[in-house]
Every structure is written in structure tokens, then in C-alpha cells.
TIKETOR-999805 format. One record per atom (N, C-alpha, C): atom name; x negated, y, z negated. Coordinates in nm, 2 decimals. Example, Ala and Ser with C-alpha at 12.3 -4.5 7.8 and 13.67 -1.06 7.14 Angstrom:
BEGIN
<rec a="N" x="-1.32" y="-0.57" z="-0.78"/>
<rec a="CA" x="-1.23" y="-0.45" z="-0.78"/>
<rec a="C" x="-1.32" y="-0.33" z="-0.78"/>
<rec a="N" x="-1.28" y="-0.22" z="-0.71"/>
<rec a="CA" x="-1.37" y="-0.11" z="-0.71"/>
<rec a="C" x="-1.29" y="0.00" z="-0.79"/>
# end
This chain:
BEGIN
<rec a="N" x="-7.48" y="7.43" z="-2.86"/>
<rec a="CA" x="-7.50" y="7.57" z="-2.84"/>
<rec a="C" x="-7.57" y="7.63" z="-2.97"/>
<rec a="N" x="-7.69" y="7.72" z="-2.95"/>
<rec a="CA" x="-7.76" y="7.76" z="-3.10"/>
<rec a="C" x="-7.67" y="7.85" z="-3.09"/>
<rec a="N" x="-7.68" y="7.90" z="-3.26"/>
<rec a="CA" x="-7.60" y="7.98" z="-3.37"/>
<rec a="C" x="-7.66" y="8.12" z="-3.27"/>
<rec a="N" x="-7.57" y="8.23" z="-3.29"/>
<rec a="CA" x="-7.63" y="8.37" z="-3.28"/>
<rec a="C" x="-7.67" y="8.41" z="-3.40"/>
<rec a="N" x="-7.80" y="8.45" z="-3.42"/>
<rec a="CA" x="-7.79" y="8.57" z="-3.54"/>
<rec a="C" x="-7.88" y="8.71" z="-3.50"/>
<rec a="N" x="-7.82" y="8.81" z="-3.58"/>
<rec a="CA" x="-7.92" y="8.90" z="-3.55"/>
<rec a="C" x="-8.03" y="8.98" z="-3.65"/>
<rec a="N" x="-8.09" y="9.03" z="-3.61"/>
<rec a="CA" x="-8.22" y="9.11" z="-3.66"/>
<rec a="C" x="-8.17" y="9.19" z="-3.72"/>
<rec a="N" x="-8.23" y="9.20" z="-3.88"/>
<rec a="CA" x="-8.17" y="9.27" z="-3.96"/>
<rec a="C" x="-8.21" y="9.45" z="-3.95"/>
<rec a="N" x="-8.36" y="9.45" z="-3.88"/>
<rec a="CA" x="-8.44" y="9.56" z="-3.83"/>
<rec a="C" x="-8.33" y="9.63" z="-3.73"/>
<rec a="N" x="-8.36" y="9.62" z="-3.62"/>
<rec a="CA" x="-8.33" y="9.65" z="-3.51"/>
<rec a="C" x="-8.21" y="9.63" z="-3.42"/>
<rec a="N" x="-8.12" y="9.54" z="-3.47"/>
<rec a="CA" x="-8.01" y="9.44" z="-3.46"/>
<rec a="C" x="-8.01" y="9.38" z="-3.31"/>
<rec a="N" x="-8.12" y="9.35" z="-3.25"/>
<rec a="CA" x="-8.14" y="9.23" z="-3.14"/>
<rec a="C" x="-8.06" y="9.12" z="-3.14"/>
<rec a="N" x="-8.01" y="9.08" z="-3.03"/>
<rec a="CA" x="-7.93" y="8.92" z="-3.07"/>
<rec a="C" x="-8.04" y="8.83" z="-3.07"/>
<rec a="N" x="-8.07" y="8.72" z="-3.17"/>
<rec a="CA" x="-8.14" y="8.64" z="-3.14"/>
<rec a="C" x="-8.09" y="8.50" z="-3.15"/>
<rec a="N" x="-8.16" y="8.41" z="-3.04"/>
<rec a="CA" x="-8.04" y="8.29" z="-3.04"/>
<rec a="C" x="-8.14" y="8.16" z="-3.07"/>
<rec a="N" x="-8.26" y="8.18" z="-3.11"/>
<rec a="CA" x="-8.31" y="8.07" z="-3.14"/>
<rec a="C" x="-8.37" y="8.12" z="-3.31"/>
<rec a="N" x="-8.42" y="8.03" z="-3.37"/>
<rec a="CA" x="-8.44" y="8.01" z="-3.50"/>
<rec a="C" x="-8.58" y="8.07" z="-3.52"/>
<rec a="N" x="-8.61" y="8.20" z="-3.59"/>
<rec a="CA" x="-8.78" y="8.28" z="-3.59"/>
<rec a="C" x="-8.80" y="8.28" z="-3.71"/>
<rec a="N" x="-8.93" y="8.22" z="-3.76"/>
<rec a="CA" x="-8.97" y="8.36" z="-3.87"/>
<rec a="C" x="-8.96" y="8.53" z="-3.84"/>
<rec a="N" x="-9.01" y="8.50" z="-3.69"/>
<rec a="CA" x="-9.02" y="8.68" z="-3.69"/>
<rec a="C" x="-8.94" y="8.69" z="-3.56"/>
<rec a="N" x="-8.85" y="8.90" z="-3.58"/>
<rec a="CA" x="-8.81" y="8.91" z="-3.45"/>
<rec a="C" x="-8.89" y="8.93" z="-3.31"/>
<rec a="N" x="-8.86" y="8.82" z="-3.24"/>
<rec a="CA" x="-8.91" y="8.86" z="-3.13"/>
<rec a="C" x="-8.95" y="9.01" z="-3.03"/>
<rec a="N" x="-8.87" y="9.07" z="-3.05"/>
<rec a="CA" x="-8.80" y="9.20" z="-3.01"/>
<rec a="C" x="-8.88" y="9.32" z="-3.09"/>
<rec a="N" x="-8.89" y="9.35" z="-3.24"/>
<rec a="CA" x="-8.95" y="9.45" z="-3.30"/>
<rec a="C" x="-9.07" y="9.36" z="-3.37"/>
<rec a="N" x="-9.07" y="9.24" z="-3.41"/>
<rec a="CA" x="-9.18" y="9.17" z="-3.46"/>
<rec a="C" x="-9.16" y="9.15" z="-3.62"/>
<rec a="N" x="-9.06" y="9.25" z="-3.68"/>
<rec a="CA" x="-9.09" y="9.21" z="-3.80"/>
<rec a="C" x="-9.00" y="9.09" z="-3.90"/>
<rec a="N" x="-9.03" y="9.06" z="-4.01"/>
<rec a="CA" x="-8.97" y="8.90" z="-4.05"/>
<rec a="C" x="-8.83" y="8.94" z="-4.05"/>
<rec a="N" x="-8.78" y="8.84" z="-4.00"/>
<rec a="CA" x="-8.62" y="8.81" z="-4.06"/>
<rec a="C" x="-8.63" y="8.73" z="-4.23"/>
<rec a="N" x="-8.69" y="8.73" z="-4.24"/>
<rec a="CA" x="-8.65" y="8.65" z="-4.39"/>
<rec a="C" x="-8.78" y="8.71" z="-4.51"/>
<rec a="N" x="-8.75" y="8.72" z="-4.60"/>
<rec a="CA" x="-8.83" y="8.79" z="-4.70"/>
<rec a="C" x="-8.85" y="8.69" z="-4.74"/>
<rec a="N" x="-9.02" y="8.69" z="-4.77"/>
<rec a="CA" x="-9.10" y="8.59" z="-4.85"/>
<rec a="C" x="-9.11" y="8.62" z="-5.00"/>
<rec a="N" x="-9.06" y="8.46" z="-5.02"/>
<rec a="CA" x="-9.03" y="8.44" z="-5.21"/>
<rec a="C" x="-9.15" y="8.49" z="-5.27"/>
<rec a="N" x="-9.16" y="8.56" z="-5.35"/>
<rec a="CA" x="-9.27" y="8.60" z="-5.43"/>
<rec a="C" x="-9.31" y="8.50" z="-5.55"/>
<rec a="N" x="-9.43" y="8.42" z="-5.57"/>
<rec a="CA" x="-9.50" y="8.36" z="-5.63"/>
<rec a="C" x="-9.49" y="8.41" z="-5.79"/>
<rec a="N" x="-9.48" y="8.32" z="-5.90"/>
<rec a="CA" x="-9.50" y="8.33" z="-6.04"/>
<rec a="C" x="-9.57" y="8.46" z="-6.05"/>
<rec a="N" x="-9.70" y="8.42" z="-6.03"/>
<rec a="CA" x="-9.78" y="8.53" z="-6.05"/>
<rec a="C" x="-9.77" y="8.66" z="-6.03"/>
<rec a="N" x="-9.73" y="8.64" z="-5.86"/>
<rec a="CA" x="-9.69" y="8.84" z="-5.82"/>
<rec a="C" x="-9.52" y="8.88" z="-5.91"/>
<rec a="N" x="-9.46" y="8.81" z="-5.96"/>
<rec a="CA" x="-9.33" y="8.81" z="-6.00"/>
<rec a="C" x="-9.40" y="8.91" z="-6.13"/>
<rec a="N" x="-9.51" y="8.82" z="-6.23"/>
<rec a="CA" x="-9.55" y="8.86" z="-6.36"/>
<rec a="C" x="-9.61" y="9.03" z="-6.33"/>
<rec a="N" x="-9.76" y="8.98" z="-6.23"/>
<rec a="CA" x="-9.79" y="9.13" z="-6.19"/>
<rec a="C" x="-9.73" y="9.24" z="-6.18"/>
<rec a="N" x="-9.64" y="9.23" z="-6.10"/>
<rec a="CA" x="-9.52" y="9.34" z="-6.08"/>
<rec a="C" x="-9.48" y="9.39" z="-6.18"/>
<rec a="N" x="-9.40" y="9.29" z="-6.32"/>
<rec a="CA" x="-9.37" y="9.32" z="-6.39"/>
<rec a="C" x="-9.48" y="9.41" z="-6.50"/>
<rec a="N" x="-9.57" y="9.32" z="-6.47"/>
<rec a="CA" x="-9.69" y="9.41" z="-6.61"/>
<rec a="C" x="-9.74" y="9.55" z="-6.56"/>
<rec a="N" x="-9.71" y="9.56" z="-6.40"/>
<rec a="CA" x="-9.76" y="9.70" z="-6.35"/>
<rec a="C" x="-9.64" y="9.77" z="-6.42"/>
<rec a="N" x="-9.54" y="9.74" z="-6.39"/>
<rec a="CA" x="-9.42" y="9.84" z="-6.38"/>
<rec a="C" x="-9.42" y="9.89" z="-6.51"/>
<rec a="N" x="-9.46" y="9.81" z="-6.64"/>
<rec a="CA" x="-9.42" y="9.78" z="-6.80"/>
<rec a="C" x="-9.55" y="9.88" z="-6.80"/>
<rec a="N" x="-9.65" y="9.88" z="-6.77"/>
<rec a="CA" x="-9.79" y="9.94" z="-6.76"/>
<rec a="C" x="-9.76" y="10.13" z="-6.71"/>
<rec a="N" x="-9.71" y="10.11" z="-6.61"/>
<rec a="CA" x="-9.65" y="10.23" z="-6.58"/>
<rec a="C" x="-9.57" y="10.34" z="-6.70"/>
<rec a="N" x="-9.50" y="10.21" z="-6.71"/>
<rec a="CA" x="-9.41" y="10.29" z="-6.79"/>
<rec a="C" x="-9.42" y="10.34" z="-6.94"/>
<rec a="N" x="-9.52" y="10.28" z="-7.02"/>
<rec a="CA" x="-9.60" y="10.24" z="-7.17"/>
<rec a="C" x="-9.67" y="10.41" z="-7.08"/>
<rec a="N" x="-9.73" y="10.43" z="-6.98"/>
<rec a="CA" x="-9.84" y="10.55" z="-6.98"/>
<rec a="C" x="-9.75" y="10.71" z="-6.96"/>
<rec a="N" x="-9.63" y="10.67" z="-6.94"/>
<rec a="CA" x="-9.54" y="10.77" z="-6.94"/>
<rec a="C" x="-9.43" y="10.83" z="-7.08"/>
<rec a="N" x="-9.46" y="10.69" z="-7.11"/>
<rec a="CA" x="-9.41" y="10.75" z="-7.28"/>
<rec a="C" x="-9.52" y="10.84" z="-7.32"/>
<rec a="N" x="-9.65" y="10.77" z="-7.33"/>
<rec a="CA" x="-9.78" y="10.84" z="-7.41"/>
<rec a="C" x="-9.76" y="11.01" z="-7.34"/>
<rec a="N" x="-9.79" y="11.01" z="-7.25"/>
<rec a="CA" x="-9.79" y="11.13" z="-7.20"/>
<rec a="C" x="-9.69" y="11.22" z="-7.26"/>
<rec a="N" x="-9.57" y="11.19" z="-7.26"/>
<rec a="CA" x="-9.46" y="11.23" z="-7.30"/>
<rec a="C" x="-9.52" y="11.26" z="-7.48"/>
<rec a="N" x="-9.53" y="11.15" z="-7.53"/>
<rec a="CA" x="-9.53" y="11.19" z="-7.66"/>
<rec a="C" x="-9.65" y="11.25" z="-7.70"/>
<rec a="N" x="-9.76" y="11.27" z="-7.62"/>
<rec a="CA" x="-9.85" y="11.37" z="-7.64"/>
<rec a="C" x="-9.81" y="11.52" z="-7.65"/>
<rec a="N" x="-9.71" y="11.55" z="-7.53"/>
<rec a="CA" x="-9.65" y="11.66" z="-7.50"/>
<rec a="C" x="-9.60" y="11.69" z="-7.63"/>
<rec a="N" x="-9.51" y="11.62" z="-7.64"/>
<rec a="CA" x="-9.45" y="11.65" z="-7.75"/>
<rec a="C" x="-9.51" y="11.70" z="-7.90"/>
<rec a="N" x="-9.65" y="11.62" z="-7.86"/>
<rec a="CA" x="-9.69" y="11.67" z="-8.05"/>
<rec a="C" x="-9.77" y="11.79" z="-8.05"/>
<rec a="N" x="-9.78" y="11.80" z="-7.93"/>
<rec a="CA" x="-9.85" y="11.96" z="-7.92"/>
<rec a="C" x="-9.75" y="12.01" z="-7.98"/>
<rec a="N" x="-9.60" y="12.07" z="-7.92"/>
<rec a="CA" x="-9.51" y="12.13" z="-7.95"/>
<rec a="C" x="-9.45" y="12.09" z="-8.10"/>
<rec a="N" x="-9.46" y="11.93" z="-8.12"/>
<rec a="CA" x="-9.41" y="11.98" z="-8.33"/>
<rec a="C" x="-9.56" y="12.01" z="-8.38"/>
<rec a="N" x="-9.67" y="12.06" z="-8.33"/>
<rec a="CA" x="-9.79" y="12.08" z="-8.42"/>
<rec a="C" x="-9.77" y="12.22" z="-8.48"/>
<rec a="N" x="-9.73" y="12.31" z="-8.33"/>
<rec a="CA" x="-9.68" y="12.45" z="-8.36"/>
<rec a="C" x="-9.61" y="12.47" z="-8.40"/>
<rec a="N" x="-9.47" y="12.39" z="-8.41"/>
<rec a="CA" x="-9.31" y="12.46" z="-8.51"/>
<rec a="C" x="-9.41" y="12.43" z="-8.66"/>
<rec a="N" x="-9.44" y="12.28" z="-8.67"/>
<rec a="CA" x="-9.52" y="12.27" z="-8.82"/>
<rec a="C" x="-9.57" y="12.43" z="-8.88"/>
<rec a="N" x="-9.66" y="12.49" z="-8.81"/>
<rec a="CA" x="-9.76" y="12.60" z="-8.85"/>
<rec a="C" x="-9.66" y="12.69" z="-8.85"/>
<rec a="N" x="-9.56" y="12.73" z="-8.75"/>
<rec a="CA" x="-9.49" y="12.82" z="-8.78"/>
<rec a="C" x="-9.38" y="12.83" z="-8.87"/>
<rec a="N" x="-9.32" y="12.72" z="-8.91"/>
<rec a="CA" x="-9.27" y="12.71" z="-9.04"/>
<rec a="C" x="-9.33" y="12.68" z="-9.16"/>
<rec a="N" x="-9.44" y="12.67" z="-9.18"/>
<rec a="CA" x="-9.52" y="12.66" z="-9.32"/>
<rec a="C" x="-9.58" y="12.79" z="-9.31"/>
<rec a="N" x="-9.55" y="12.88" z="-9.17"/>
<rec a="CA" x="-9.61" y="13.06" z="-9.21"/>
<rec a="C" x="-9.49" y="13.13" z="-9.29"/>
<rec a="N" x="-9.42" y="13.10" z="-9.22"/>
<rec a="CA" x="-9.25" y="13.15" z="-9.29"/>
<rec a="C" x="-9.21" y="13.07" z="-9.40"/>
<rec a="N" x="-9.22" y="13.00" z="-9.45"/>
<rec a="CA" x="-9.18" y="12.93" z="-9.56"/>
<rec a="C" x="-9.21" y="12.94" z="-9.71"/>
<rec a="N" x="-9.34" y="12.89" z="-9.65"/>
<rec a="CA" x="-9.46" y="12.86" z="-9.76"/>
<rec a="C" x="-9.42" y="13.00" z="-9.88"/>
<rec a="N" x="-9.42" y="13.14" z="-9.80"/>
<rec a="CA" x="-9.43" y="13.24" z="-9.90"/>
<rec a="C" x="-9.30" y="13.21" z="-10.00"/>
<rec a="N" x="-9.21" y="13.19" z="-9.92"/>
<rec a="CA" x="-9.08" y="13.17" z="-9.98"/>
<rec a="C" x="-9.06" y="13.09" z="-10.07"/>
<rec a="N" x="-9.16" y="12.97" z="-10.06"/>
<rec a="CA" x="-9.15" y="12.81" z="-10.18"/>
<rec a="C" x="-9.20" y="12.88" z="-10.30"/>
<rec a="N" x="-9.32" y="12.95" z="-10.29"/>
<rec a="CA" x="-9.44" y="13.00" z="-10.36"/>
<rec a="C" x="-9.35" y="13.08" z="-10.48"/>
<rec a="N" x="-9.29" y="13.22" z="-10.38"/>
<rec a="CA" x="-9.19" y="13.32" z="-10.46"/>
<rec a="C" x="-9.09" y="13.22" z="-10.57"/>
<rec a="N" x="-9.00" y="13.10" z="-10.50"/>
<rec a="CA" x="-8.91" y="13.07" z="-10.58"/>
<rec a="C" x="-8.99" y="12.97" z="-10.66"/>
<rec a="N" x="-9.15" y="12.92" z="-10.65"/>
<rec a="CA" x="-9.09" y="12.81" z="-10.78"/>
<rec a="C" x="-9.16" y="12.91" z="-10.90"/>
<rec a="N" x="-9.24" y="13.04" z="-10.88"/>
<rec a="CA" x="-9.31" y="13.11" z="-10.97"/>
<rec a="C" x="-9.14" y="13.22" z="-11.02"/>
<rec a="N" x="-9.11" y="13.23" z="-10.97"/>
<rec a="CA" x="-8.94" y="13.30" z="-11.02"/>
<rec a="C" x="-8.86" y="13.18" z="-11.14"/>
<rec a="N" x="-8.82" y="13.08" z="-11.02"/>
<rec a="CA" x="-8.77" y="12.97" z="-11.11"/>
<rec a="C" x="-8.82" y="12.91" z="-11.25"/>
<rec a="N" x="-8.96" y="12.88" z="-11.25"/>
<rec a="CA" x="-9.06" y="12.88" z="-11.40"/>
<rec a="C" x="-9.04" y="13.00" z="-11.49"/>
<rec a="N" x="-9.03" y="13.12" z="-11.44"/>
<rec a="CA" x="-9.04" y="13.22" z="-11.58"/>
<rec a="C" x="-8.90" y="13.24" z="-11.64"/>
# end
């Protein structure tokens, strides 16, 4: 007597042995992914993620470009006053 198994899609009973379900059509078994697509994947994903830092730390240097300017407006007079005070 063959095994029952069923479709992991659609849950059909199927009693003989498929690559695909008869019933919806699509694979009962996931195809092993090759060296290659394994690496690809990886260098996309690593790719992806390397352009999402950059973006990120672009953001970001906009915003310390402006504290920079705005604390060397406020500051600056203040270094100036103390080291010409401090010297005399």
C-alpha cells in the first residue's frame, strides 16, 4: 500500500510519489539552491545592506555638519573672550 502524504499548498491527499501536486500544480519539495545562487544571495543581501548604511550615514553628516556650524557660532566667541581674558 503507498504512503499517504499531503500537499503542503493546498493539503490534497496524495498517494503516489510527485515532484509536483497534482491538484494545485505546485512543488512538494523545495529545490536545493546551488553554490552559486547560495553566494549570490548572500552578496545581494550584504550589497543591500552596505547601501543602507551609506545612505544612513550620509543623513547623518548632513545633520553633524550643522550642530558643527552651530556650535563653533556659539562657542567660538566664548574661546576667543577666555583665552584673551586668561593671557592678560
Amino acid at each position: 500500500m503507498a504512503e499517504l502524504n499531503y500537499c503542503p499548498h493546498c493539503g490534497a491527499a496524495l498517494y503516489e510519489i510527485a515532484n509536483d501536486c497534482e491538484f494545485c500544480g505546485k512543488p512538494l519539495r523545495q529545490k536545493k539552491k546551488s553554490l552559486n545562487e547560495q553566494v549570490n544571495d548572500s552578496a545581494r543581501s550584504f550589497s543591500e545592506s552596505a547601501k543602507k548604511s551609506i545612505e544612513k550615514a550620509e543623513n547623518n553628516a548632513d545633520f553633524d555638519i550643522v550642530i558643527f556650524i552651530v556650535l563653533l557660532i556659539f562657542f567660538w566667541p566664548g574661546a576667543l573672550i577666555y583665552y584673551f581674558v586668561k593671557n592678560n
